[in-house]
Every structure is written in structure tokens, then in C-alpha cells.
C-alpha positions as a Markdown table, in Angstrom:
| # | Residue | x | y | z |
|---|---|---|---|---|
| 1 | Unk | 149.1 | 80.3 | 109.8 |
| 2 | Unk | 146.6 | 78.1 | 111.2 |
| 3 | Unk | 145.4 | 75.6 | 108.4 |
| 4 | Unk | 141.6 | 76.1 | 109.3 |
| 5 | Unk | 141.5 | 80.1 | 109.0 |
| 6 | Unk | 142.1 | 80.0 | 105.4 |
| 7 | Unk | 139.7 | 78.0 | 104.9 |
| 8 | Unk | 136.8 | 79.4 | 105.9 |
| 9 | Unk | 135.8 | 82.8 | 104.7 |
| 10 | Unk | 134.6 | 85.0 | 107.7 |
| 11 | Unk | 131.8 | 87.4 | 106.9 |
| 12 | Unk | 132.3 | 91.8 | 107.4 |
| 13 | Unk | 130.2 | 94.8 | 106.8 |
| 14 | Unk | 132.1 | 96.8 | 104.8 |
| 15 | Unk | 131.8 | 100.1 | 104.8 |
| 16 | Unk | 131.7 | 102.0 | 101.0 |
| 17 | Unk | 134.9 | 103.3 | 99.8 |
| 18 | Unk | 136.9 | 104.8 | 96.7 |
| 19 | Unk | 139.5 | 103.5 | 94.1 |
| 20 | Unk | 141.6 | 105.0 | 91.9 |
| 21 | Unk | 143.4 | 102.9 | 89.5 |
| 22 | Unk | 144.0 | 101.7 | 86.3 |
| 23 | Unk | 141.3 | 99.5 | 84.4 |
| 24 | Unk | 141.1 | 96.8 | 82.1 |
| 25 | Unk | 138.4 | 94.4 | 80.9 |
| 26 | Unk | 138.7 | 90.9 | 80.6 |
| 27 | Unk | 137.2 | 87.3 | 81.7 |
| 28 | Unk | 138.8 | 84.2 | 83.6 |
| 29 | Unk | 138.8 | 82.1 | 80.8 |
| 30 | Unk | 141.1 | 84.8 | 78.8 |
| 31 | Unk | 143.1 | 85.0 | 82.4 |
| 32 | Unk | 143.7 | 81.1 | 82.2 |
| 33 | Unk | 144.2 | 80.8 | 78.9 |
| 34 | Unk | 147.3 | 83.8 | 79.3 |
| 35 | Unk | 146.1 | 86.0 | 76.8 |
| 36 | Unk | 144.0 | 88.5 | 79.4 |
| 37 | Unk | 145.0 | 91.7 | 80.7 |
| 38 | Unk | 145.7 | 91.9 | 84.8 |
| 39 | Unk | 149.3 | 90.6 | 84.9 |
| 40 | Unk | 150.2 | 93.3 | 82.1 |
| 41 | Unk | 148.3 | 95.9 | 84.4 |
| 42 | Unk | 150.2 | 94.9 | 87.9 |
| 43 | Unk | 153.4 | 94.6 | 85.0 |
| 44 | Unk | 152.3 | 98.6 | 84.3 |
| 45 | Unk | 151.3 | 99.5 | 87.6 |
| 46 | Unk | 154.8 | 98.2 | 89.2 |
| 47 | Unk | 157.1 | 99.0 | 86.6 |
| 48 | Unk | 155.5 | 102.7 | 86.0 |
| 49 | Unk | 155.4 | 103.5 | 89.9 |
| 50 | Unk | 151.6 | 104.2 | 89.7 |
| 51 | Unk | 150.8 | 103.3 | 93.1 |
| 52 | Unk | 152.5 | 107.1 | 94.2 |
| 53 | Unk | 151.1 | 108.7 | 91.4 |
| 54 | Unk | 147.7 | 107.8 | 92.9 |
| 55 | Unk | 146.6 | 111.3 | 94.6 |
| 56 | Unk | 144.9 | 111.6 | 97.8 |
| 57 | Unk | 145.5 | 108.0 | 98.8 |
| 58 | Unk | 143.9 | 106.5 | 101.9 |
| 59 | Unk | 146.8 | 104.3 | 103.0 |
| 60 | Unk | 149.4 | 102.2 | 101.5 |
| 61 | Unk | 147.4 | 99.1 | 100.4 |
| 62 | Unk | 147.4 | 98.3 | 97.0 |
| 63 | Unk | 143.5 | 97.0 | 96.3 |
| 64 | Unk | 142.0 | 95.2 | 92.9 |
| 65 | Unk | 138.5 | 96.2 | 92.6 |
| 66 | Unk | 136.6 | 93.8 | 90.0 |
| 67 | Unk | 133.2 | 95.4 | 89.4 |
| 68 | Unk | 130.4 | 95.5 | 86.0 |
| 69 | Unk | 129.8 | 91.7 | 86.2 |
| 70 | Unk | 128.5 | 91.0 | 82.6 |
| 71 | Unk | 127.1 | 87.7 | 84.7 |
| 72 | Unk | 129.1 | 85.7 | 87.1 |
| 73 | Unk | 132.4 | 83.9 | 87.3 |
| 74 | Unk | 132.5 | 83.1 | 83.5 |
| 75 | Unk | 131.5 | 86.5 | 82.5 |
| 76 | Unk | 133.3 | 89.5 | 81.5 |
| 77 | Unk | 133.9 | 92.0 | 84.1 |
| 78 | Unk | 136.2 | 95.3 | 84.9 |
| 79 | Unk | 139.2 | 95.0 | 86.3 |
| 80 | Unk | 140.4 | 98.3 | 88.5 |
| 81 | Unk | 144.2 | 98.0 | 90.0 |
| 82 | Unk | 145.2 | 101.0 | 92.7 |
| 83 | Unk | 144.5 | 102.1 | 95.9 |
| 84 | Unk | 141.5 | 103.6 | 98.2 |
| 85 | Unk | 141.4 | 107.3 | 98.2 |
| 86 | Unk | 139.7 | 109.9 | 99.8 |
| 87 | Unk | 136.6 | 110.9 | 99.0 |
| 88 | Unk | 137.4 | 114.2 | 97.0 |
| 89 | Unk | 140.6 | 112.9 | 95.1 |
| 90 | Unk | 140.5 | 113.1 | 91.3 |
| 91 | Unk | 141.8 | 110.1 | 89.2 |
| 92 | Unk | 144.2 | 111.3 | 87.1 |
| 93 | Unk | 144.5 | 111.2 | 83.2 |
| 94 | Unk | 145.1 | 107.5 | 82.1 |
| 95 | Unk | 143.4 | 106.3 | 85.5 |
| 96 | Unk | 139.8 | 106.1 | 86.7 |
| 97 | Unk | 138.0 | 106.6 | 90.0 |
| 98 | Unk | 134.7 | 103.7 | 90.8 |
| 99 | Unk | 133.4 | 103.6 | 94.3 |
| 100 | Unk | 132.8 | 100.2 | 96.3 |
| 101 | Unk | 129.4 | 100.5 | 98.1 |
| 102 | Unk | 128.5 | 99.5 | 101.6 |
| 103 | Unk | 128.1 | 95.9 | 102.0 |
| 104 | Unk | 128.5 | 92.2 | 103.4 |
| 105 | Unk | 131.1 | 90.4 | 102.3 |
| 106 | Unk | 132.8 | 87.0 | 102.6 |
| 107 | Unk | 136.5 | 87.7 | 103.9 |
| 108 | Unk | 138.9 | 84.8 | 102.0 |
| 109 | Unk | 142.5 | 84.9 | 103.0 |
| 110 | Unk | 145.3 | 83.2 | 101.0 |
| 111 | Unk | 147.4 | 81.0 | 102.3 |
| 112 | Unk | 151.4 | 82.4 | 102.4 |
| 113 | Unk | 153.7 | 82.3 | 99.2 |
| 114 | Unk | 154.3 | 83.4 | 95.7 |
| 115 | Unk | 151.6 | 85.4 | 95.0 |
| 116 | Unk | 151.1 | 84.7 | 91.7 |
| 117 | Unk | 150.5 | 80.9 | 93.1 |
| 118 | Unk | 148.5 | 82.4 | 96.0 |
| 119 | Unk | 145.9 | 85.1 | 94.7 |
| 120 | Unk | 144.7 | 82.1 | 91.6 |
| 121 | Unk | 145.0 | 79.4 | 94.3 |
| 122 | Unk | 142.4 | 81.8 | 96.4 |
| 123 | Unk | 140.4 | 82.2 | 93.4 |
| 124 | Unk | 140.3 | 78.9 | 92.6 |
| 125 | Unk | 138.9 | 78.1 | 96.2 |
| 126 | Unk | 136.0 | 81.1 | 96.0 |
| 127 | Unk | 134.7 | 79.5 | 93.0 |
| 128 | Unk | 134.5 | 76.0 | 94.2 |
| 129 | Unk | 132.8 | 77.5 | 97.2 |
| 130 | Unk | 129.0 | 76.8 | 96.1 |
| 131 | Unk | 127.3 | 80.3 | 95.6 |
| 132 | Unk | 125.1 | 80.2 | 98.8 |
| 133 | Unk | 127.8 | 79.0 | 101.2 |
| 134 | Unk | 130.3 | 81.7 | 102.3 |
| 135 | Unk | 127.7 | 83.3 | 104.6 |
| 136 | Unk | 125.1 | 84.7 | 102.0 |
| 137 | Unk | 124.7 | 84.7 | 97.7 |
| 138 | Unk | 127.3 | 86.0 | 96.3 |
| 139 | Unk | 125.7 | 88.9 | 94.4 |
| 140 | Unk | 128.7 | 89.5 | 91.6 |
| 141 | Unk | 127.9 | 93.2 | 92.0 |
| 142 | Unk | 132.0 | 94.3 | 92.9 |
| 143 | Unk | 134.5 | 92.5 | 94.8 |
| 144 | Unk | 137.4 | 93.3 | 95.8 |
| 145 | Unk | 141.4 | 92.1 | 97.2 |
| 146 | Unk | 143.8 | 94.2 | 99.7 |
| 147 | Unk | 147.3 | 93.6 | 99.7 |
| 148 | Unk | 148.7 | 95.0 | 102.6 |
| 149 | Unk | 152.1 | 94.7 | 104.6 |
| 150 | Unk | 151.4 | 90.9 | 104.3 |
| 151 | Unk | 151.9 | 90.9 | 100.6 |
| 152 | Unk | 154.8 | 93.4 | 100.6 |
| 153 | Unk | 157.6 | 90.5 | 100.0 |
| 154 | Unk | 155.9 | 88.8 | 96.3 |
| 155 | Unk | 157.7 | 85.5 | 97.1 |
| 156 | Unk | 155.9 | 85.0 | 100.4 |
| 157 | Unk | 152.4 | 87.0 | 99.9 |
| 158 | Unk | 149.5 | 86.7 | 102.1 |
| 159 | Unk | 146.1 | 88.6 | 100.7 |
| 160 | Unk | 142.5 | 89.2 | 101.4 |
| 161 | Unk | 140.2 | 88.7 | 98.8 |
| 162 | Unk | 136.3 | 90.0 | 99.8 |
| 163 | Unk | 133.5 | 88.7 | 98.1 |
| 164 | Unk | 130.4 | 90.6 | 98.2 |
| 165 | Unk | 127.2 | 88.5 | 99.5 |
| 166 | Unk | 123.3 | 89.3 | 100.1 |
């Protein structure tokens, strides 16, 4: 990877799309402190083979949507963990269905490794980024992260992280 490219966020129109997935709420500082929710939902959503009992999915990425900011990166907010899906699939019982809308966002790729060092590491970066920086406000509205092929081997993960932005 070339040092510079992860660095700088590139900025995409997005066009609006579905997830279905499984939810939890939570904050960062619960995250930090270990006692919030996401890694016992990827635990659940791995160990349970969810991702295949998503219906009608739209390929074989596995995206994070976090949406219903209380505020912004201190606040409480929704945490959705699945995959896009066509527009008429149903989310199944114990899963929900939010849509992503049409948007700019702020493209942030993680550098290459573990990806539990990676995804926090890419984080971490976003929210040192001042607000006004990565091309536009971030608006704290939904973002979202894709892990694609690149992330298939969770020792040496690369991942997308898209920040929504005015």
C-alpha cells in the first residue's frame, strides 16, 4: 500500500442502499472501556453463520452501518452488522432492515493487518480528523464500513470506512 493513500480520505457520491443485519446500541466510550456491544455482535454474527442467513443479499461484503447519532462521536448511536440487500428483501426475525440514503462521503481506508488493530486504528484517525476537513462537515447522520475480499483473511484485513459529509 502506498503510505499516502491511507491517509487521506477521498470523497464519493454514494448512492442509497439497504442493510440487513443485526443491531445493537452502544457508545465509544463503552467500546473502549470493553464493556460495549459490537465485538459480541461480529462474535454472534460469525459464530451463528448470519451473514448466509441474510436473504436477498446484494453481494458478499459484509458492511457495519452506524446510524441514530444521539450527537456525535461521544454519543450513543445504533450499531447494524450484515450485508446490503436488495431492495424488496425482508429482514428476518431477530434481524432488522435500515436504509443508507444517497450521499457524500469521505472514503477512509485502513492500513493492512489484524483487523481488530486496523478498523480502531481507522477510527481513531476519523476522529482526529477535524470535523470540516475530510472534504465537507461530517453530518453524523449514518456511516458506514465494507469489508470486502480485502478483509477476508482477519490477520491481514484492509477495510473502507465512509463517513458521511455535507
Amino acid at each position: 500500500m502506498i503510505e499516502g493513500q491511507a491517509k487521506s480520505p477521498k470523497v464519493v457520491q454514494v448512492a442509497g442502499f439497504d442493510v440487513i443485519g443485526i443491531e445493537c446500541h452502544t457508545d465509544n466510550a463503552r467500546e473502549a472501556a470493553g464493556k460495549g456491544c459490537i465485538g459480541q455482535q461480529w462474535g454472534r454474527f460469525m459464530g451463528e453463520g448470519l451473514l448466509e442467513k441474510i436473504p436477498g443479499r446484494a453481494d458478499k461484503n459484509i458492511v457495519v452501518v452506524y446510524t441514530n447519532y444521539v450527537s456525535d462521536k461521544d454519543g450513543e448511536y445504533t450499531y447494524i452488522l450484515g450485508s446490503k440487500v436488495k431492495n424488496d428483501a425482508a429482514a428476518p426475525v431477530g434481524m432488522v432492515k435500515t436504509t443508507v440514503t444517497a450521499g457524500r462521503f469521505a472514503v477512509f481506508t485502513s492500513e493492512s493487518g489484524p483487523v481488530q488493530q486496523v478498523v480502531p486504528a481507522t477510527w481513531k484517525r476519523i476522529w482526529e480528523v477535524p470535523k470540516s476537513q475530510p472534504g465537507g462537515d461530517r453530518v453524523y447522520k449514518s456511516d458506514f464500513e465494507v469489508y470486502d475480499e480485502r478483509a477476508a483473511d482477519p490477520k491481514n484485513s484492509q477495510m473502507d470506512i465512509y463517513i458521511r459529509i455535507r
